[in-house]
C-alpha positions in Angstrom: 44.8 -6.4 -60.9 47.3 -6.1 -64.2 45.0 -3.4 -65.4 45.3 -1.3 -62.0 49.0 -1.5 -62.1 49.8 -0.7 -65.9 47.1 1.9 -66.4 46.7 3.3 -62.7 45.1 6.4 -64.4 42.4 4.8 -66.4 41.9 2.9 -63.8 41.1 5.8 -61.6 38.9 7.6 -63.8 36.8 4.3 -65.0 35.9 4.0 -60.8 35.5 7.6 -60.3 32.9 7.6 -63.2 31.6 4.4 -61.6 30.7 6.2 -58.6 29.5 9.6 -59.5 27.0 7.1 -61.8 26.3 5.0 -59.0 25.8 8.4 -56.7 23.2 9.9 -59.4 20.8 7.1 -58.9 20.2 7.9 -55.5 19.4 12.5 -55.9 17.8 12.6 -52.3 20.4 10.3 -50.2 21.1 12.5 -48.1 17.4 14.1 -47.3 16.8 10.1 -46.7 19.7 9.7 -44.4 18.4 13.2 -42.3 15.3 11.7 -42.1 16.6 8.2 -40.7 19.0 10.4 -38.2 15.9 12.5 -36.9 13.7 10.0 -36.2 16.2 7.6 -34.0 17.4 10.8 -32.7 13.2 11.4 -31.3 12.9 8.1 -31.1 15.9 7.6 -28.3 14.8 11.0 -26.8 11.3 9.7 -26.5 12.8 7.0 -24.7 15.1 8.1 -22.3 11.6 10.2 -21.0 9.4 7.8 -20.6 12.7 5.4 -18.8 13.1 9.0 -16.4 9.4 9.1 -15.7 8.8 5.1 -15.4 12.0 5.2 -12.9 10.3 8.4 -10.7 6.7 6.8 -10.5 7.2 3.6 -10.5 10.6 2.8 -8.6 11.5 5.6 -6.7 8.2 6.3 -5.2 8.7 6.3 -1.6 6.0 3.6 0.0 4.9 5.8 2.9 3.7 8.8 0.8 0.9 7.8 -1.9 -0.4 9.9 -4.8 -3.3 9.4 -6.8 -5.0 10.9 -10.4 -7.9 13.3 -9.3 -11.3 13.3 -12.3 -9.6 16.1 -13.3 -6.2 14.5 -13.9 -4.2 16.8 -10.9 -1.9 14.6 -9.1 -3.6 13.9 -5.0 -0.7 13.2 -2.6 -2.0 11.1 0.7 1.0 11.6 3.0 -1.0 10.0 6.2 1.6 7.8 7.2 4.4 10.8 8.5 1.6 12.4 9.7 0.7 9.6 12.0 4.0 8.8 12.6 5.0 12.3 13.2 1.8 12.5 16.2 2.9 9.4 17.8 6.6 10.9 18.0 5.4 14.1 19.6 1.9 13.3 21.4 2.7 9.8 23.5 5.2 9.1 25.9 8.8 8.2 24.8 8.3 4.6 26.5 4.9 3.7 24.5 4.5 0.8 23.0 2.4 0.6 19.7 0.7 -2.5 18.7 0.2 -3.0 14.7 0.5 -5.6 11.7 4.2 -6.5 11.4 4.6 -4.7 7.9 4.5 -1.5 9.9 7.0 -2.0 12.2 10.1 -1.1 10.7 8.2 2.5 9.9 7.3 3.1 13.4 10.4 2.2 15.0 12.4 4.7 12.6 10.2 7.7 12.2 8.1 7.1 15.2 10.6 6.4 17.5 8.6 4.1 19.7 8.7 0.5 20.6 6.4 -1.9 18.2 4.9 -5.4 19.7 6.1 -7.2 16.1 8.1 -5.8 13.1 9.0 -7.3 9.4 12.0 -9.0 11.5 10.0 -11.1 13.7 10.9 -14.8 13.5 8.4 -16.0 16.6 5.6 -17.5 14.9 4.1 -17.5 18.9 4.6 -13.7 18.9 3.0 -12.9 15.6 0.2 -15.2 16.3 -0.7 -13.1 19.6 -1.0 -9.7 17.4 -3.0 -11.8 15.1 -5.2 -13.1 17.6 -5.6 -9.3 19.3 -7.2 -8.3 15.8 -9.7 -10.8 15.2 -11.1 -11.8 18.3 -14.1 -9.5 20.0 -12.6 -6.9 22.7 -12.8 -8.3 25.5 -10.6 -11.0 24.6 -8.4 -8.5 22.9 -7.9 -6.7 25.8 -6.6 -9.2 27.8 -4.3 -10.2 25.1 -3.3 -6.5 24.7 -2.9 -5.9 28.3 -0.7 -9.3 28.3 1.8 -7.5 25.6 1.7 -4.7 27.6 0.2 -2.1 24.8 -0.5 1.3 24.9 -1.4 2.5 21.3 -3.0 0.4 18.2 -2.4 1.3 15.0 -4.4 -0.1 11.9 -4.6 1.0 8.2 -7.9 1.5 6.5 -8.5 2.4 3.0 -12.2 2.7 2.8 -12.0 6.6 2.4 -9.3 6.9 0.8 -9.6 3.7 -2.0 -6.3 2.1 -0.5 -6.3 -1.3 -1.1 -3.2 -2.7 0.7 -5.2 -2.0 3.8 -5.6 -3.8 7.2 -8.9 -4.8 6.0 -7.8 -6.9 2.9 -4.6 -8.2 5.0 -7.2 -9.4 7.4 -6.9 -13.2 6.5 -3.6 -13.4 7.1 -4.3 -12.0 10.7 -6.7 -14.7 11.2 -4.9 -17.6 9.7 -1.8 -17.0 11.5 -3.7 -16.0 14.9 -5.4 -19.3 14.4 -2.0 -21.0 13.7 -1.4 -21.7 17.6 -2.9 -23.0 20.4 -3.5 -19.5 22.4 -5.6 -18.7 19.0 -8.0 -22.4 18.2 -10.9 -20.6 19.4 -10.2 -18.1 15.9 -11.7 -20.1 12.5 -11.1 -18.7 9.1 -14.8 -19.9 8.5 -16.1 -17.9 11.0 -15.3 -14.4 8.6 -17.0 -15.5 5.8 -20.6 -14.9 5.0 -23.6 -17.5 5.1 -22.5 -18.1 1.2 -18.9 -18.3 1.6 -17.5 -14.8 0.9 -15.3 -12.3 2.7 -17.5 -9.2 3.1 -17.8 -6.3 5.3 -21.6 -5.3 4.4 -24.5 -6.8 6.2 -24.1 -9.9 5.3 -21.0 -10.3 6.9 -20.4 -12.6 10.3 -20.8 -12.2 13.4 -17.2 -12.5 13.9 -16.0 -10.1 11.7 -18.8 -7.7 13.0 -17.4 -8.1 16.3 -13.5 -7.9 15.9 -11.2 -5.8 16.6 -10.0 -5.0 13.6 -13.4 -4.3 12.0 -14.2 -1.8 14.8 -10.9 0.0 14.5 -11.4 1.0 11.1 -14.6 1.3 10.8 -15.5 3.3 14.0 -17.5 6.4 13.1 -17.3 5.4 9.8 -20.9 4.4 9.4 -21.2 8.9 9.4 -19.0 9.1 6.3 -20.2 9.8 2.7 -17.5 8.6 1.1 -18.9 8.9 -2.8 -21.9 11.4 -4.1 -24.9 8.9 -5.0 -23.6 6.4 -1.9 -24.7 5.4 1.2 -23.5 6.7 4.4 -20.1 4.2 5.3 -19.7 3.3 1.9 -16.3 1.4 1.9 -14.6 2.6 -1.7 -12.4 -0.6 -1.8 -14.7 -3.4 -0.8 -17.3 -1.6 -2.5 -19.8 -2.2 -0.2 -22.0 -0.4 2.7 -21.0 -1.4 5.6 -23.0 -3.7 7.9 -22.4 -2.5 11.2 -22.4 1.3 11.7 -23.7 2.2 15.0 -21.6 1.0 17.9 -18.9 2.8 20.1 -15.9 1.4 21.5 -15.3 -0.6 24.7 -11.6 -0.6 25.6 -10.3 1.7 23.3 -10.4 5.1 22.4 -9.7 6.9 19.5 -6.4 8.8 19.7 -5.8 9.9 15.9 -7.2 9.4 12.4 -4.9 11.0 9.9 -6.7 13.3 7.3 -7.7 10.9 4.5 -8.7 8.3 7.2 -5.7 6.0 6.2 -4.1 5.3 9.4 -6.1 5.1 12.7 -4.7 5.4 16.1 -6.7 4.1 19.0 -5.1 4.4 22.8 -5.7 1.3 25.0 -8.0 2.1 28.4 -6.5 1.5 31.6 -9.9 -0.9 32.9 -9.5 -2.0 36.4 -9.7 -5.5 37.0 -9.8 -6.5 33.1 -6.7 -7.6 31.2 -5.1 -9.2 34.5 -6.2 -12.9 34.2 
């Protein structure tokens, strides 16, 4: 410090020496420093791209229209659900009341516009239970259940065209278990939908009772005609896959109303039967 004050100028010329020393060790600093600059500057570019297109496909999606990667990499949209909605608005009566899986309700009561049996706000375990129940039990017995809610319209969604796996078909169990959950529903036993060995199927080795409910026969109805993949059998379900076990049969109490055009969502209108349903 006594050298800065009484010789400020040597002082100054000693550091700037120093420096321009200090500065010739380092002849490409500043092609370094672009360098360092350019790649955070891709790098943070990169980024907020892959954040835009992570927040479009993965977050903002809408749930009711799907897309899919074709073999050729083109991007498939499967916008069944407004279609079906959009017939149900325009093709039944304004006072129709549509029977489905509660995870649909909220969609049918907005876009739709009609009045659902159960919805994703339904607290009656009883109430549930009775959809439930409708499902997996063989038609007759749906029927009367059906006729007891006062339906008009059923609405199920398959995926076995399409490759949909969130379908009514996988959500199945939970139909069963909570249809069995109640006194109206002892006669339904998760046991009775597994195969001889234990497992859920859909093929021929499935129950009797699967066979022979409801749901199965919604969404597979006139499926059994379908080649669904090149080198398949006929009613080849793409998300189970398996062939399914029961193909030829037709419909007792309902009759189909609507099947969107990738099969997704299935309409079926409930026959007005005289002197069924009324006991």
């Amino acid at each position: 410090s006594n050298s800065k004050s009484l010789f400020p100028k040597q002082w100054y010329q000693r550091r700037v020496r120093g420096s321009k020393k200090k500065a010739s060790d380092y002849p490409i600093k500043s092609e370094i420093a672009t360098v360092i600059v350019t790649v955070v500057t891709l790098f943070l570019t990169t980024f907020v791209f892959h954040c835009t297109w992570v927040t479009s496909e993965a977050y903002s999606s809408p749930s009711i229209v799907l897309a899919a990667r074709g073999h050729d990499g083109n991007r498939i949209i499967f916008d069944d659900f407004r279609e079906s909605y959009n017939w149900l608005k325009f093709n039944t009566p304004e006072n129709a009341k549509v029977m489905s899986w509660w995870d649909y309700g909220y969609q049918l009561t907005a876009m739709a516009n009609r009045t659902i049996i159960v919805d994703n706000n339904t607290w009656n375990n009883t109430h549930i239970s009775r959809v439930g129940q409708a499902m997996a039990s063989p038609e007759d017995h749906s029927y009367t259940i059906m006729k007891e809610l006062d339906v008009d319209y059923v609405l199920v969604i398959f995926g076995g065209m399409s490759g949909y796996s969130s379908d009514d078909i996988n959500k199945f169990l939970w139909m069963i278990r909570i249809g069995g959950s109640t006194p109206e529903g002892e006669h339904i036993k998760e046991s009775d939908y597994y195969s001889s060995t234990g497992e859920y199927k859909v093929d021929k080795d499935a129950s009797k009772a699967m066979h022979d409910s409801l749901m199965y026969k919604m969404c597979y109805y006139r499926f059994g005609e379908i080649m669904t993949e090149q080198g398949k059998p006929t009613g080849y379900d793409r998300v189970r896959n398996q062939e399914i076990g029961n193909k030829d049969f037709e419909l007792d109490v309902l009759e189909e109303a609507f099947t969107s055009e990738h099969w997704i969502v299935r309409i079926y209108k409930v026959k007005d039967l005289a002197n069924r349903g009324t006991t």
